[in-house]
C-alpha positions in Angstrom: 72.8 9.9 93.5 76.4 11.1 94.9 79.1 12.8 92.8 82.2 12.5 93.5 84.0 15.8 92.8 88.1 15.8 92.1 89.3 18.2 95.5 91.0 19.9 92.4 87.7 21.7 91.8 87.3 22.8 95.1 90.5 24.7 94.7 89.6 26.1 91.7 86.5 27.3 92.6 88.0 29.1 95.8 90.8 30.7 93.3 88.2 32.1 90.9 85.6 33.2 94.1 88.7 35.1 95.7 89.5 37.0 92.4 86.2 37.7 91.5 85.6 39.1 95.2 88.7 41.3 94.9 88.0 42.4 91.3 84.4 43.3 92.5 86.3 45.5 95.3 88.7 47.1 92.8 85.4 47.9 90.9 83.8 49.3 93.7 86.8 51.2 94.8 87.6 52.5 90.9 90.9 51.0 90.9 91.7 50.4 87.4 91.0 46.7 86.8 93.9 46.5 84.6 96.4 46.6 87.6 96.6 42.7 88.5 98.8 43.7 91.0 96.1 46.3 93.0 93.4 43.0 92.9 96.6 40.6 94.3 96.8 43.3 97.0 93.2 43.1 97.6 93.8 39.2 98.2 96.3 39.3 100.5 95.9 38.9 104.4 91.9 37.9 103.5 90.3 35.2 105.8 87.8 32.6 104.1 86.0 29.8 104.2 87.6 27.5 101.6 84.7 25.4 99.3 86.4 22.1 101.3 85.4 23.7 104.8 88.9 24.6 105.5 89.1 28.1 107.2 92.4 30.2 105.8 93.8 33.0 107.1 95.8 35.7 106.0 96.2 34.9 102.4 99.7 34.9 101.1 100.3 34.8 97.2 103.0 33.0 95.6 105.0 36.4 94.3 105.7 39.0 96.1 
């Protein structure tokens, strides 16, 4: 049997797997988990493998 998932969910998932990689290295690093903008900076200029297969580089977020 084959799903077919909305590519919306793909994008969602990558959203919440970045911020939950970047709020595990705030964590790690003590940085107060309260500072949204110290995890944003722990997003930016990452490289991943999107859940679609797409590779992106150097993260940019939408504020600065």
């Amino acid at each position: 049997m084959c799903i077919q998932v909305p590519i919306y969910a793909s994008y969602l998932y990558d959203a919440v797997s970045l911020y939950a990689k970047a709020l595990r290295q705030s964590i790690d690093e003590n940085v107060d988990v309260r500072n949204g903008a110290a995890i944003l900076a722990k997003i930016k200029g990452r490289n991943y493998q999107s859940e679609s297969n797409e590779t992106v580089r150097n993260v940019v977020t939408a504020r600065p």
